[in-house]
TORVEXTOR-990513 format. One record per residue: residue in one letter; x, y, z of N, C-alpha, C, O in turn. Coordinates in steps of 0.2 Angstrom, whole numbers, plus 5000, padded with zeros to 4 digits. Each point is the difference from the previous one (the first is absolute). Layout:
aXYZXYZXYZXYZ ...
END
This chain:
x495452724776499549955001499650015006499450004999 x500850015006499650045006499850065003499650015005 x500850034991499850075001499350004998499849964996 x499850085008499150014997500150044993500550045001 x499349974994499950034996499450014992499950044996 x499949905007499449994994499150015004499749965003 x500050124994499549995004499349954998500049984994 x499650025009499649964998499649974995499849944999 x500150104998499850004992500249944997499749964999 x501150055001500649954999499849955001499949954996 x500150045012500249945003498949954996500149944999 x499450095000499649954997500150004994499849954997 x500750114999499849984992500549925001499949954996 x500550035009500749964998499649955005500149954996 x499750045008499749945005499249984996499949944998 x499650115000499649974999499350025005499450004999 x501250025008499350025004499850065002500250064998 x499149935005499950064997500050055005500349975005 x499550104999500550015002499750005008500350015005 x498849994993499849985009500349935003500349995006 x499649954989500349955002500950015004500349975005 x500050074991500850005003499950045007500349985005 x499350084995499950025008499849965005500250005005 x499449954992499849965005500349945002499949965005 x500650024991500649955000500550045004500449975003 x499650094996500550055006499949995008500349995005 x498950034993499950035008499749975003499950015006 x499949934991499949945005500449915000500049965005 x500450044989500749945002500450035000500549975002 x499750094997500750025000500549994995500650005001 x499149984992500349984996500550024997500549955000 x499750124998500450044999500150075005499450015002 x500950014999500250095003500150044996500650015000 x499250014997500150084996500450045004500050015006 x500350034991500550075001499350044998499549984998 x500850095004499650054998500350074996500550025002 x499250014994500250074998499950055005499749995005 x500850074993499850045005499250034999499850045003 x499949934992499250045001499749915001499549984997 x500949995008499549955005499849964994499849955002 x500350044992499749954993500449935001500650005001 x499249964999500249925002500550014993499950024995 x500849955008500649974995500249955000500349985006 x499749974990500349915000500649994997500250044996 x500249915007500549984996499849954995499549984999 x501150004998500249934994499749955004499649964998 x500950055009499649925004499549995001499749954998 x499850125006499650005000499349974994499549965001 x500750074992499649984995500249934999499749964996 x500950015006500049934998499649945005499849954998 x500450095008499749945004499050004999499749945000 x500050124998499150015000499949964993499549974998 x501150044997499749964995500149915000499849964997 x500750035008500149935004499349995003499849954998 x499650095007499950005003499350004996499549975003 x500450074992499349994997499949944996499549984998 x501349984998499849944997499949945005499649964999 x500750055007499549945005499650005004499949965004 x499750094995499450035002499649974995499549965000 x500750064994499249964995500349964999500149994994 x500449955010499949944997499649975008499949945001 x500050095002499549985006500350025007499849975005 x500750074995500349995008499850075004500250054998 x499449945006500150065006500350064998500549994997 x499550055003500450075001500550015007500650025001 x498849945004500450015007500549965002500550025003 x499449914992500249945003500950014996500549975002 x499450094992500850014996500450055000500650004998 x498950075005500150085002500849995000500450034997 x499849925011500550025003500849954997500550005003 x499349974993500649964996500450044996499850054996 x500949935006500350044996500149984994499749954998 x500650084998500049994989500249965001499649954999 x500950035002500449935000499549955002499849974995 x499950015011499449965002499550024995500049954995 x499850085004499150004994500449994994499649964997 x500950045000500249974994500249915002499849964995 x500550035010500049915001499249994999499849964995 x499650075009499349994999499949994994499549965000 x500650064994499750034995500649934996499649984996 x500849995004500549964999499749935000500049954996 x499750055009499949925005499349984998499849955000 x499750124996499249984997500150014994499549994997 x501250035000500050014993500449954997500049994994 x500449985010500449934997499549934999500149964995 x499650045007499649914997499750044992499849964996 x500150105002499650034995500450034995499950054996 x500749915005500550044996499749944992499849955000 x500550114995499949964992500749984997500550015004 x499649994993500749994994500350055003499650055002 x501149955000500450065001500050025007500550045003 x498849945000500250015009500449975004499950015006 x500549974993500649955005500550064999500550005004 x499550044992500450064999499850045001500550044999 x498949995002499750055002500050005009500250045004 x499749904998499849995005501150015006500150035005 x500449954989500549995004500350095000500350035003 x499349994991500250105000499750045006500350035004 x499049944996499750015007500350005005500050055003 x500349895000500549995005500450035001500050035005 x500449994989500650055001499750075001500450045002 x498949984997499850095003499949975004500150055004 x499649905000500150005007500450015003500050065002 x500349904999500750015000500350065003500150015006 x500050034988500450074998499550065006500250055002 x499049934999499650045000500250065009500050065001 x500249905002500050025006500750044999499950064998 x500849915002500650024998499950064996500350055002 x499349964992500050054995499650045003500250064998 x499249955008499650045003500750035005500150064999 x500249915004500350045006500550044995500150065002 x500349924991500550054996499650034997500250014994 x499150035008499850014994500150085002499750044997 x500649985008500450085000500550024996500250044997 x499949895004500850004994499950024994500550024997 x498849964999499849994993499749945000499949975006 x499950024986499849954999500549935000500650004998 x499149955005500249945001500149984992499650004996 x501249975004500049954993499949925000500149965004 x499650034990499949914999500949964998500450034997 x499549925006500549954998499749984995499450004998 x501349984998499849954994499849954999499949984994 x500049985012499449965000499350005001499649964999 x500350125002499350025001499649994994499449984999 x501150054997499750044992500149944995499749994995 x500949975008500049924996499449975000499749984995 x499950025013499449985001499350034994499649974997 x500550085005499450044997500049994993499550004997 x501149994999500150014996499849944997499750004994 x500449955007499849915000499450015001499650014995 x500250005009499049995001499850044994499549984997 x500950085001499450024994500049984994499550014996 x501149965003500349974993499649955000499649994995 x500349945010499549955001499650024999499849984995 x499750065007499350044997500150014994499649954997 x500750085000500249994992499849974997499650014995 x501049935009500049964994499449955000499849974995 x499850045011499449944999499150054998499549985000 x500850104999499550034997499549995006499449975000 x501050065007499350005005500150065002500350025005 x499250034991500150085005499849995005500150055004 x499649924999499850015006500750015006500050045005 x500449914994500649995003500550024998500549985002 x499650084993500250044999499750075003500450055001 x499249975000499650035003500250025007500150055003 x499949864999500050015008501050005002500450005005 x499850004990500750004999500350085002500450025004 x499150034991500250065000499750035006500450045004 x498849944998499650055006500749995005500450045001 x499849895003500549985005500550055000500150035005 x500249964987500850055001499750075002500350045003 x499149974995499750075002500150045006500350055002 x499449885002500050015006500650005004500050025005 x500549954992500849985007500250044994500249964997 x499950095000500550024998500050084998499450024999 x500950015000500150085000499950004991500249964996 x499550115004500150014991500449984997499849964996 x500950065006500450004997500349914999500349974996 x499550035009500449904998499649984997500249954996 x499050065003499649974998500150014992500149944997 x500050125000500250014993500449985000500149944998 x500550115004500649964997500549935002500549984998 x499049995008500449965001499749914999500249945001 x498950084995499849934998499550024995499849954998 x499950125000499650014994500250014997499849964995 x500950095002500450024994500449915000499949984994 x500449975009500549985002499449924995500449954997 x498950055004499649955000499750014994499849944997 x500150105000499650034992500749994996499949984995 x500950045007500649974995500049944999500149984995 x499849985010499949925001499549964994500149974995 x499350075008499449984994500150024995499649974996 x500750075001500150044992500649954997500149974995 x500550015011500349964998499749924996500049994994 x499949975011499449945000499750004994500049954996 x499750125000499650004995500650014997499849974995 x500750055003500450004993500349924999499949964995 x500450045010500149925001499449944998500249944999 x499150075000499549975002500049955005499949944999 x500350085007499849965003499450015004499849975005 x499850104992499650015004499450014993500450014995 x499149995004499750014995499550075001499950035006 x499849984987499550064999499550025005499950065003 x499949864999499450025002500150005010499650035004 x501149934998500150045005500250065000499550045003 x501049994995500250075000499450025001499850025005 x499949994987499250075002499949985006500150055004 x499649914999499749985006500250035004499650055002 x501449935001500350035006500150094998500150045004 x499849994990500150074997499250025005500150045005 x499349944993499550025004499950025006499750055002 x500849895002500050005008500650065002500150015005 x500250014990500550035002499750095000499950045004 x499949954989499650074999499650025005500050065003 x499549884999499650025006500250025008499750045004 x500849924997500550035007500350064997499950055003 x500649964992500250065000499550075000500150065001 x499249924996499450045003499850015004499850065000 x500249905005500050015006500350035006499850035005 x501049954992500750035005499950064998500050045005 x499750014988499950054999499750055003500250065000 x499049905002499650025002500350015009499950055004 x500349904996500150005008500750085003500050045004 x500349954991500650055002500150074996500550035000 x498949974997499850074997499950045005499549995004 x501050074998499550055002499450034997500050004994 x499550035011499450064995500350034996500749995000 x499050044996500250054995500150055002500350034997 x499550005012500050065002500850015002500350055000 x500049885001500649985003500750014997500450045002 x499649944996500750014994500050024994499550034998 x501149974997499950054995500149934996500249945001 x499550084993499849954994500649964998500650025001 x499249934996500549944997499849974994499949945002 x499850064992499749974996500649944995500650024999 x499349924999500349964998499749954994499449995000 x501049994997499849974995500649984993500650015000 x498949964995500549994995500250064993499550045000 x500849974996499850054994499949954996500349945000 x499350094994499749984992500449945000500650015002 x499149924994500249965000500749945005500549974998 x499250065008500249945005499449995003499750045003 x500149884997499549975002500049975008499550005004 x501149994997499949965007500150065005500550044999 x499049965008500250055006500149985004499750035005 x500649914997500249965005500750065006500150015006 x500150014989500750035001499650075001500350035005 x499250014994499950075001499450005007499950045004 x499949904996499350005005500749965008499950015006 x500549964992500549985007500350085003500250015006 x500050054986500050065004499750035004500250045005 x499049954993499550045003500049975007499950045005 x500349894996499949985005500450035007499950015005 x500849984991500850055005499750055001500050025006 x499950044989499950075001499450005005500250045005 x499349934995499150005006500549965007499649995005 x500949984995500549975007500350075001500249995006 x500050084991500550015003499650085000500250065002 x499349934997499450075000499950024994499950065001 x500049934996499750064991499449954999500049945001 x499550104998499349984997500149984993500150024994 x500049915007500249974994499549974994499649965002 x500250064992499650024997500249954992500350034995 x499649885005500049984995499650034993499550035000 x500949964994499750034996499749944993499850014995 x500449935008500149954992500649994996500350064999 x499849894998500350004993500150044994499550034999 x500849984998500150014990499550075003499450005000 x501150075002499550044998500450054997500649995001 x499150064995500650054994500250075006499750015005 x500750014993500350065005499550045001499850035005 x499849994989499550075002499649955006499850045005 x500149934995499349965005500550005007499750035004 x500949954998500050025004500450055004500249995005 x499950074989500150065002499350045003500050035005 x499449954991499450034999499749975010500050045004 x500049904996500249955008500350055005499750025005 x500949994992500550025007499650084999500050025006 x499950014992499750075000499550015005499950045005 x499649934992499349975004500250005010499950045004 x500349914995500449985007500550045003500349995005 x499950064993500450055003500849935003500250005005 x499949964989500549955003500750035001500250044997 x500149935008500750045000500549954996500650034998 x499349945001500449924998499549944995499549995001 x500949994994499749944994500449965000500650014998 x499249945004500749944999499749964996499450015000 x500849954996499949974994500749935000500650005001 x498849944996500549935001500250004992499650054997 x500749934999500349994994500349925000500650005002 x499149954997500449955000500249964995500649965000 x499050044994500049984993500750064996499950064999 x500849904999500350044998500049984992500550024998 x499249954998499950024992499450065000499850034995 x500049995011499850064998500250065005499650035003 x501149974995500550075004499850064997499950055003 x500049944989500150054998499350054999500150064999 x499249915002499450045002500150015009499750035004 x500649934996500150045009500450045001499850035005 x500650004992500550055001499550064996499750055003 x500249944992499550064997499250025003499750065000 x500149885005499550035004500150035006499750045001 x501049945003500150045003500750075000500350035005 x499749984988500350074999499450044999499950065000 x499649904999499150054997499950025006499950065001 x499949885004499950035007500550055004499850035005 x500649974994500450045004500050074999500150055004 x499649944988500050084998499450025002500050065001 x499449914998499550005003499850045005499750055000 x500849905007500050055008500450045001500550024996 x499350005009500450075003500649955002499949945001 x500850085001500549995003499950005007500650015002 x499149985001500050005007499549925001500149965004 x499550024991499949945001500549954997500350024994 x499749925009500749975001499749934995499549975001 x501050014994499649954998500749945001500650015001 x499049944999500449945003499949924996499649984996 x500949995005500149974993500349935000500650005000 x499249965001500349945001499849934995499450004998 x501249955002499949944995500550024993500350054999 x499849874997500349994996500050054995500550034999 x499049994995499650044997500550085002500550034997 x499449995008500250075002500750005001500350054999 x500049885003500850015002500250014993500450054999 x499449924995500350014993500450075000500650004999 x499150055004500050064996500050065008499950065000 x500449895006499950055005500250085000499850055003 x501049934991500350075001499650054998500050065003 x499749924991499650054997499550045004499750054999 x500349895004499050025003500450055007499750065001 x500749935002500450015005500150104998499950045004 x500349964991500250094997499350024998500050054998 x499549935003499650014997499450015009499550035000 x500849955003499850025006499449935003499650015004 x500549934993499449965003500649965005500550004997 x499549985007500349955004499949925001499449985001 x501349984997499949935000500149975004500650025002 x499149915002500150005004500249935000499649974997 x500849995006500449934997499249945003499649964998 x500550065008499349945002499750035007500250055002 x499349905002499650045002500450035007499950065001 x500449925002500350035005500550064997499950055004 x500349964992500250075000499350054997500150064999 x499449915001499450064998499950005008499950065002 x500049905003499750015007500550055002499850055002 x500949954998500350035002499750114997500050055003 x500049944988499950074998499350025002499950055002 x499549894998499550045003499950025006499550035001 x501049955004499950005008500750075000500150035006 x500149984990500550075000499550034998499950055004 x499749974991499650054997499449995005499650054999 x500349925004499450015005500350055003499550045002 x501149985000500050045006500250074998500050055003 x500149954990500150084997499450034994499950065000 x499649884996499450014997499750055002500050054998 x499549925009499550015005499450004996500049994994 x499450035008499350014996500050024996500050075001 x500049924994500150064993499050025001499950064999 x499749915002499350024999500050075007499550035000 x500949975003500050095003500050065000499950035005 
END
């Protein structure tokens, strides 16, 4: 969390700013301190990127730069608390008491963050997870919206997915079998979700020159990518150039995909299991398709049916997303660039 390690590029694609502006928030408020590479290249940490993007959202709500340069995260977020509470809609009395709790946590979590990542209490993610549900249910993306940028902000990839995105999308898919939540909510909060996990993606993709390929998606006749676009997201968190592909596609297309892309790995969501048994024949097609050295990856009801098969057959299944973070973050380190 405070090692330097993200060079510049980084820190505007994820703040916003751009990059004369962050020199000059450097070298005239002192904003942040950069580390350096040994060829002298400015390097930021997590804190760093969290406090400038603290620091660019109360700038364009009208405040000085000079007058907030020197506040720490914990202070610029009470800031950001105290003009954003009379403005709260449906669901902000729980956004606002989640907020508290990354307060909170923010300083304490900054000084163990040698140790690793700081964890949430279960009050945290109870918090977060009530503000989004309230957004839901009263069909206000807006406050779902500002439910997710928040957690964005106080929270590490990894709590973020799995500790209130995966945890928050079971909730609402729940609600909708139950009907307690209707059509036209769900599509709505699906929108809002597609578009932040677009964005997490965007934000935590390395270049292309960077890492070795990760392409993801569904095979022929599985329509929803909720489950293959949340890998893409883990995979661009733990370094692989993560490359969604869409829904319902047949094996040649994304053999033909991972060829193109020189990919080391295809991970693929299967969640519909009355269609186990074209999913097990799309991916025995794929497999024979690629070389053995790309790895294909396999997760959802749909693929458990028949995991042994697919298993001798050489695709790998994977029970749920934490044991894919764990296989993608072990093959990261033996893959390497296959485009070299």
């Amino acid at each position: 969390m405070t090692a330097p390690q993200y060079p510049m590029r980084v820190v505007v694609r994820r703040t916003g700013l751009n990059a004369s502006v962050l020199r000059a928030w450097e070298r005239r408020y002192g904003a942040v301190e950069p580390g350096r590479s040994e060829g002298g290249q400015r390097l930021y940490s997590e804190v760093d990127i969290r406090k400038l993007a603290l620091l660019r959202e109360l700038v364009d709500q009208g405040h000085a730069i000079g007058q907030v340069a020197g506040l720490s995260e914990a202070e610029l977020r009470r800031l950001l608390l105290r003009e954003q509470a009379s403005s709260q809609g449906p669901g902000g009395e729980a956004a606002t008491r989640a907020e508290d709790h990354a307060v909170e946590g923010t300083e304490s979590g900054t000084r163990r963050a040698s140790e690793g990542p700081r964890s949430l209490g279960e009050e945290d993610l109870d918090d977060f997870l009530e503000a989004g549900l309230a957004a839901v249910h009263s069909m206000s993306t807006e406050d779902l919206e500002r439910t997710l940028n928040r957690a964005a902000l106080a929270l590490t990839p990894v709590e973020l997915i799995d500790g209130l995105v995966v945890p928050l999308l079971n909730r609402i898919g729940l609600l909708w079998e139950q009907g307690e939540v209707g059509p036209a909510s769900e599509h709505a909060a699906s929108g809002v979700f597609r578009r932040f996990l677009d964005w997490s993606l965007e934000v935590l993709r390395p270049p292309p020159e960077a890492g070795p390929v990760l392409m993801a998606g569904t095979p022929a006749g599985q329509h929803h990518e909720f489950g293959s676009l949340l890998a893409a997201v883990i995979a661009a968190g733990e370094g692989w150039c993560a490359i969604p592909l869409g829904p319902d596609l047949p094996a040649s297309e994304l053999a033909d995909a991972a060829r193109r892309k020189r990919a080391g790995v295809v991970a693929l969501s299967a969640l519909h299991a009355p269609g186990a048994e074209t999913v097990r024949d799309e991916l025995l097609a794929l497999r024979a398709e690629l070389p053995g050295d790309v790895k294909i990856l396999v997760g959802g009801p749909a693929a458990a049916l028949h995991q042994e098969e697919l298993a001798s057959a050489g695709v790998i299944f994977l029970r749920d997303l934490g044991a894919f973070r764990d296989e993608v973050r072990a093959l990261l380190r033996t893959n390497g660039d296959r485009r070299k």
